[in-house]
MARGU-754061 format. One record per atom (N, C-alpha, C, O): residue in three letters; x, y, z. Coordinates in nm, 2 decimals. Each point is the difference from the previous one (the first is absolute). Layout:
// MARGU-754061
KOLLO  aa     c1     c2     c3
KOLLO ala      X      Y      Z
...
//
This chain:
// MARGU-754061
KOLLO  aa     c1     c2     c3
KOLLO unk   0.19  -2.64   0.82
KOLLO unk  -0.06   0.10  -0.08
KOLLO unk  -0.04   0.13   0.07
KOLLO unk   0.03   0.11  -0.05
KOLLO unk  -0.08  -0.11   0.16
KOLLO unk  -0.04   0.11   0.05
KOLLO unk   0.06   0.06   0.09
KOLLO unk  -0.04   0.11   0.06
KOLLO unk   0.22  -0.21  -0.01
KOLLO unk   0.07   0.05   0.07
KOLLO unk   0.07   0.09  -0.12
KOLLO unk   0.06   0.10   0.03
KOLLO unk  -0.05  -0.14  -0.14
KOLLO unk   0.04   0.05  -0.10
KOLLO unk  -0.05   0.18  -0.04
KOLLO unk   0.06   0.09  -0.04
KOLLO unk  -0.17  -0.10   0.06
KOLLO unk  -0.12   0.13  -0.06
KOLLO unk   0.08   0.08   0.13
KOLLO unk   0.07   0.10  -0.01
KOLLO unk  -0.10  -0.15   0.10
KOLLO unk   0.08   0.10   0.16
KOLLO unk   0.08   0.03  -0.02
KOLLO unk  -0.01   0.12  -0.04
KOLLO unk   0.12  -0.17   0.04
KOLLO unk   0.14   0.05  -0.02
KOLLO unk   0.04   0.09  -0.11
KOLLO unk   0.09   0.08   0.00
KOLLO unk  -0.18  -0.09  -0.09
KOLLO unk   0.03   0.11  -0.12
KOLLO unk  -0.05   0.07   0.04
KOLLO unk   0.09   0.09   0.00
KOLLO unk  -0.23  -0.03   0.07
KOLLO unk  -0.02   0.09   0.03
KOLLO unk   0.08   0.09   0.15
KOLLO unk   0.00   0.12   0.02
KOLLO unk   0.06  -0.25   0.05
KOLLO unk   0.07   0.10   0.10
KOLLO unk   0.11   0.10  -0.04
KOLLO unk   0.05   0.10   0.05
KOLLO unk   0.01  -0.20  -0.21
KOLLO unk   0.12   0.02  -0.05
KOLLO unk  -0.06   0.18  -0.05
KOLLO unk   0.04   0.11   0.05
KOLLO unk  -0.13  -0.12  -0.15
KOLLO unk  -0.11   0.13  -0.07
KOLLO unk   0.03   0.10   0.12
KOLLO unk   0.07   0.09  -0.04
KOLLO unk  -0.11  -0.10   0.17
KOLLO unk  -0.04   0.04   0.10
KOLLO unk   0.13   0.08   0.05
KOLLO unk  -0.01   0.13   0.00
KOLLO unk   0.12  -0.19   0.04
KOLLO unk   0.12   0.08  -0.01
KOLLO unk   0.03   0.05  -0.13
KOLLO unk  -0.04   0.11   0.01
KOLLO unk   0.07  -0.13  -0.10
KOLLO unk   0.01   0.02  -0.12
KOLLO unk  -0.07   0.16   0.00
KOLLO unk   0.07   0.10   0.00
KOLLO unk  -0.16  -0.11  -0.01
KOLLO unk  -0.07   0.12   0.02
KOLLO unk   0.03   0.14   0.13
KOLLO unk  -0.04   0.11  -0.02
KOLLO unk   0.09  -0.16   0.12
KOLLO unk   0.05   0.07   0.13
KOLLO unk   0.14   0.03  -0.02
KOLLO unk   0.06   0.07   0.08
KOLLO unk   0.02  -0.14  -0.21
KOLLO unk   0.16   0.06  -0.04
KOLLO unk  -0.04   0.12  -0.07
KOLLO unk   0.05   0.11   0.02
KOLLO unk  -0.16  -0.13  -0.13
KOLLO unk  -0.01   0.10  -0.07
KOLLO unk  -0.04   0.13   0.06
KOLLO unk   0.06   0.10  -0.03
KOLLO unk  -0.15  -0.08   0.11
KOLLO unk  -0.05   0.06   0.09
KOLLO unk   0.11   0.05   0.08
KOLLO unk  -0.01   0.12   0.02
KOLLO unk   0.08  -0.16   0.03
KOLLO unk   0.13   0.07   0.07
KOLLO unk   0.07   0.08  -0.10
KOLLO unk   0.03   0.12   0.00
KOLLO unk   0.01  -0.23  -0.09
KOLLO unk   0.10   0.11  -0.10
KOLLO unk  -0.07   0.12  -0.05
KOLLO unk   0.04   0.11  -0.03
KOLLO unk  -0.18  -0.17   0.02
KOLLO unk  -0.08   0.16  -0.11
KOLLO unk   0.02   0.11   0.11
KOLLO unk   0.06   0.10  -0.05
KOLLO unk  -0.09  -0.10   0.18
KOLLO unk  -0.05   0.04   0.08
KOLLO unk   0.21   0.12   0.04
KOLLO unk   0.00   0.12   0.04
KOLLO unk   0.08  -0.17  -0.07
KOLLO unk   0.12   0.10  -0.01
KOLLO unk   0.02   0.08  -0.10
KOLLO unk   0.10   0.07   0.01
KOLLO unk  -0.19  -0.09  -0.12
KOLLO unk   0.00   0.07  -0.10
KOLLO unk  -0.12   0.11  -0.09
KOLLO unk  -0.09  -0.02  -0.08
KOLLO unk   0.13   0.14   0.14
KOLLO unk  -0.10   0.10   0.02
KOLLO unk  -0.14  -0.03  -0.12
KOLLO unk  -0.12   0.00   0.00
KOLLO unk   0.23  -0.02  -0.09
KOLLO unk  -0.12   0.03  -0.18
KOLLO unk  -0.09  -0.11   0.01
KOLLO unk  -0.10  -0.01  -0.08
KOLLO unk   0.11  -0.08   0.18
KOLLO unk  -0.08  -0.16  -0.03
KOLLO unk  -0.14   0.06   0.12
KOLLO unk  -0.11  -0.05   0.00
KOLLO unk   0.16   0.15   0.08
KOLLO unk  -0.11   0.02   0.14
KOLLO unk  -0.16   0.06  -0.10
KOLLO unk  -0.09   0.05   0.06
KOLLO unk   0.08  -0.07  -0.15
KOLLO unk  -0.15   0.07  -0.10
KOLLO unk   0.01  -0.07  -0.09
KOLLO unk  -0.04   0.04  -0.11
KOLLO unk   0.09  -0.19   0.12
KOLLO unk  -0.02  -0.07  -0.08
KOLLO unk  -0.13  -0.11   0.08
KOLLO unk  -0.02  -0.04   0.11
KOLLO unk  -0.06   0.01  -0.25
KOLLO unk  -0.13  -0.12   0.04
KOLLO unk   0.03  -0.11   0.09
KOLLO unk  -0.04  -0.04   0.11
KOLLO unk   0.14  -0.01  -0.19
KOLLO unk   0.11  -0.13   0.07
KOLLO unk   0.00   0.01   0.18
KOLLO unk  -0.06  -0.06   0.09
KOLLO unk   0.15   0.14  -0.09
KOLLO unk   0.03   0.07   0.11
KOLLO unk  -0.11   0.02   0.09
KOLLO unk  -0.01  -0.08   0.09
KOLLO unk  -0.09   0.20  -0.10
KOLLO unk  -0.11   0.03   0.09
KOLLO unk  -0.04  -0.14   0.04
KOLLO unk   0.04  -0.03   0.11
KOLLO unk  -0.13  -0.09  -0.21
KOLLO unk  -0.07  -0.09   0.04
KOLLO unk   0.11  -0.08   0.11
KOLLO unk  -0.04  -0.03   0.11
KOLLO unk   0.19  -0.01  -0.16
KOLLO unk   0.06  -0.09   0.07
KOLLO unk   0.01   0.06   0.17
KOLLO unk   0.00  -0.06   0.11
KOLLO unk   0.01   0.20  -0.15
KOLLO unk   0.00   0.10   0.14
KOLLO unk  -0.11  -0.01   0.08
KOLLO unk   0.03   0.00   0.12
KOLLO unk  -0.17  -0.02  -0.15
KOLLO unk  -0.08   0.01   0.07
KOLLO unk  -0.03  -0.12   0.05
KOLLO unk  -0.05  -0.02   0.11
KOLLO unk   0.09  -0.10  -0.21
KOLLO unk  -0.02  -0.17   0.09
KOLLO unk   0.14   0.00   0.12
KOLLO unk   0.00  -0.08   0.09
KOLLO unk   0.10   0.17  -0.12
KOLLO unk   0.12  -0.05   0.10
KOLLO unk  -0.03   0.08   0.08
KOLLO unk   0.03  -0.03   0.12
KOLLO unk  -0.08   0.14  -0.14
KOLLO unk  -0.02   0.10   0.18
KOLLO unk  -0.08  -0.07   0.07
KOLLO unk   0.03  -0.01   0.11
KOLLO unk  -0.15  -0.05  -0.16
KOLLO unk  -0.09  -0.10   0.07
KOLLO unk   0.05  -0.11   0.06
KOLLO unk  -0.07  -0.03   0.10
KOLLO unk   0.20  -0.06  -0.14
KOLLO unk   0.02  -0.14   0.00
KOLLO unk   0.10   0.06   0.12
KOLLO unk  -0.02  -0.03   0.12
KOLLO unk   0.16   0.15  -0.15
KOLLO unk   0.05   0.04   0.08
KOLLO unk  -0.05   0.07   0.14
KOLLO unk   0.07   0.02   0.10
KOLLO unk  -0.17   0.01  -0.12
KOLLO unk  -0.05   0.10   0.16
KOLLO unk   0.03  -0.06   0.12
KOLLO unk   0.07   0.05   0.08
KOLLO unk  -0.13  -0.21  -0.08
KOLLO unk   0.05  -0.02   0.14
KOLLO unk   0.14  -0.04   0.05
KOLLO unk   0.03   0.02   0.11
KOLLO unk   0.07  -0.07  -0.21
KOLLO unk   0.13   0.01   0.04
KOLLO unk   0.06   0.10   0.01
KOLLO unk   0.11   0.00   0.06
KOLLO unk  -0.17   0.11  -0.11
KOLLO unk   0.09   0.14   0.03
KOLLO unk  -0.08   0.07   0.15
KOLLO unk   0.06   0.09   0.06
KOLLO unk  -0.16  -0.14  -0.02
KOLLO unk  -0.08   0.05   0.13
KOLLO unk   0.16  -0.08   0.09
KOLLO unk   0.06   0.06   0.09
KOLLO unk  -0.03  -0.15  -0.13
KOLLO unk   0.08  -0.07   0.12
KOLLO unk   0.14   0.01  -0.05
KOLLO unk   0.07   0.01   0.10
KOLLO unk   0.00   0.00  -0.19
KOLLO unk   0.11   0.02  -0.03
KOLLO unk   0.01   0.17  -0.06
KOLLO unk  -0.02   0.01  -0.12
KOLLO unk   0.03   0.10   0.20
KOLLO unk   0.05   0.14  -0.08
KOLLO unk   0.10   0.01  -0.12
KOLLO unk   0.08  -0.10   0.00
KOLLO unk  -0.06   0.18  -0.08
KOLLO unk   0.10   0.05  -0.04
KOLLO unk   0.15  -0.01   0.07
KOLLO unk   0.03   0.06   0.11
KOLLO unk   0.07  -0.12  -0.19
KOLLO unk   0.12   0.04   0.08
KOLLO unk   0.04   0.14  -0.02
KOLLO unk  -0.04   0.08  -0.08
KOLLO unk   0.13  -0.06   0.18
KOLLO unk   0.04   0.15   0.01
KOLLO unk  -0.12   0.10  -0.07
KOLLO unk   0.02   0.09  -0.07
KOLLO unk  -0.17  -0.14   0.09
KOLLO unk  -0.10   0.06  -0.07
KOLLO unk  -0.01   0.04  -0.13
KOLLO unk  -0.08   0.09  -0.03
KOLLO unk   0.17  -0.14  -0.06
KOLLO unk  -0.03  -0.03  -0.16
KOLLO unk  -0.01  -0.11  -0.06
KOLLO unk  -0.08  -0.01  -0.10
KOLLO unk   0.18  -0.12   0.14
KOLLO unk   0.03  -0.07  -0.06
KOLLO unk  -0.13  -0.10   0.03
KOLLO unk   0.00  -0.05   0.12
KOLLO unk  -0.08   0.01  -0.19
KOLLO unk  -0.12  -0.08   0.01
KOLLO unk   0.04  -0.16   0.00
KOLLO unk   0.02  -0.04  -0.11
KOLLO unk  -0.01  -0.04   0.19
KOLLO unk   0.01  -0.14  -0.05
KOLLO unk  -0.07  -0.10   0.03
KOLLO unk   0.04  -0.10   0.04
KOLLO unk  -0.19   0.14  -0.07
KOLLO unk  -0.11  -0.08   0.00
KOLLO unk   0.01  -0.07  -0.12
KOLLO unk  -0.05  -0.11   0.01
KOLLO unk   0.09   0.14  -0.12
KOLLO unk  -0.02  -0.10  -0.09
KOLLO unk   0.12  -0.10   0.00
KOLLO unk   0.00  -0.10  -0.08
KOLLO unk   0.10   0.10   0.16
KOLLO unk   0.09  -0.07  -0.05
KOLLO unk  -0.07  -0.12   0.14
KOLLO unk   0.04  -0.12  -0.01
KOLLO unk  -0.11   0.15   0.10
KOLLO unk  -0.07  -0.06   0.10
KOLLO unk  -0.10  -0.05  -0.07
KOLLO unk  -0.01  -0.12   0.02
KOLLO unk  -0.09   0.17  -0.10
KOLLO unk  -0.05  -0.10  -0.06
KOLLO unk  -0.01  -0.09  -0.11
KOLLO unk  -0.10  -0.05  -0.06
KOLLO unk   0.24   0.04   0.05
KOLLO unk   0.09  -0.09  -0.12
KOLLO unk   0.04  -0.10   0.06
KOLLO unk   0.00  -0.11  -0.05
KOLLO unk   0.06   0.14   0.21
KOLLO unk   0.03  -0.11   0.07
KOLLO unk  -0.15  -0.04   0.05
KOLLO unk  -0.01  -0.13   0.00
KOLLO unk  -0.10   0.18   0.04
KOLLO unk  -0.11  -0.12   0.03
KOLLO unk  -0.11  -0.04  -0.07
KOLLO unk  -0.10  -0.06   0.04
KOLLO unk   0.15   0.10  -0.19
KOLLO unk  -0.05  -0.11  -0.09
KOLLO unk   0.04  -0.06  -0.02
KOLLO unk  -0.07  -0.10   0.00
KOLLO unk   0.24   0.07  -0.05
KOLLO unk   0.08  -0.11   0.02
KOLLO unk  -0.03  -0.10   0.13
KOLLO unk  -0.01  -0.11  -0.03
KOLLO unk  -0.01   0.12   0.12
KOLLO unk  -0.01  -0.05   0.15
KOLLO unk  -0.11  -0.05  -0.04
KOLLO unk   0.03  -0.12  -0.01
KOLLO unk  -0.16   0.14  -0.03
KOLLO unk  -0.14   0.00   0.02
KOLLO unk  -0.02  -0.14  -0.14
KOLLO unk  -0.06  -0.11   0.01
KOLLO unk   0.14   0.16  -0.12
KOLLO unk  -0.03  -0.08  -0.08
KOLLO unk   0.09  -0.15   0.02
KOLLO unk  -0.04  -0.11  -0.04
KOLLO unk   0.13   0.12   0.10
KOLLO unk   0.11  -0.07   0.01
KOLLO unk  -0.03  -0.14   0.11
KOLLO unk   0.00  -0.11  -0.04
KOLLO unk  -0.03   0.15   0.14
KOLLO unk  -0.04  -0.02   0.14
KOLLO unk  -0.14  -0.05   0.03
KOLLO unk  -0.03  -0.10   0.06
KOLLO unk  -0.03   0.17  -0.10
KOLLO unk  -0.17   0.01   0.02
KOLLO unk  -0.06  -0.08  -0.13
KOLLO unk  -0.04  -0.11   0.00
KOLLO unk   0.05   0.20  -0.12
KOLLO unk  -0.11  -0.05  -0.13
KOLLO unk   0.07  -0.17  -0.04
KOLLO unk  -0.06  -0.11   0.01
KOLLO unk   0.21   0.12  -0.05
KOLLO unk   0.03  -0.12  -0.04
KOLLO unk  -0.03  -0.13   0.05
KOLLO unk  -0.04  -0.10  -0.06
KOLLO unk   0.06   0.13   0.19
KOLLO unk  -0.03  -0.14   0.12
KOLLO unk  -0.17   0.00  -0.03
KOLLO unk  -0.03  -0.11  -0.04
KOLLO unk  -0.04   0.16   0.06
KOLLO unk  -0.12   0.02  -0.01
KOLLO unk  -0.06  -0.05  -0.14
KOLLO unk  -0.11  -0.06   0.02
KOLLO unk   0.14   0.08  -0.18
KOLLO unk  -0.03  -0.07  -0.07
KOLLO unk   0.09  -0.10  -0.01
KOLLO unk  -0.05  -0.09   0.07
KOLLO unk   0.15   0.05  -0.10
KOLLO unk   0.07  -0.08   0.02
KOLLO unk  -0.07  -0.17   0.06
KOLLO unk   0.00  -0.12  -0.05
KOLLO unk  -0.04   0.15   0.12
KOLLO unk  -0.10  -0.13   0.04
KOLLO unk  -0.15  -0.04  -0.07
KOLLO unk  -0.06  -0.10   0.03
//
């Protein structure tokens, strides 16, 4: 049950970091409510992977697709084994 409640929420969790990317190429969505809030929890969640991973060729950001792979990793690896027993 509660490995259950996790997993939807890690699922929510990306879920919400696709949306946030796509809004985020699309000018008209940047003054949207949606947007600002999801913006201000991912500049927070993203800060420290972008301190250690820059910008490629200094535009192309791919902290989120880094923290898609270490939630996958984290949930996969770490939480499952851990309730699981």
């Amino acid at each position: 049950m509660l490995l259950s409640i996790i997993s939807n929420l890690f699922n929510l969790l990306q879920l919400l970091l696709l949306v946030w990317c796509v809004m985020s190429f699309i000018p008209e969505f940047r003054n949207n409510i949606i947007y600002s809030t999801l913006d201000k929890i991912f500049a927070y969640v993203l800060a420290p992977i972008r301190r250690v991973v820059p910008p490629i060729g200094g535009t192309l950001d791919i902290s989120p697709i880094i923290l898609m792979l270490l939630l996958g990793v984290l949930f996969k690896h770490v939480l499952v084994p851990l309730l699981a027993h």
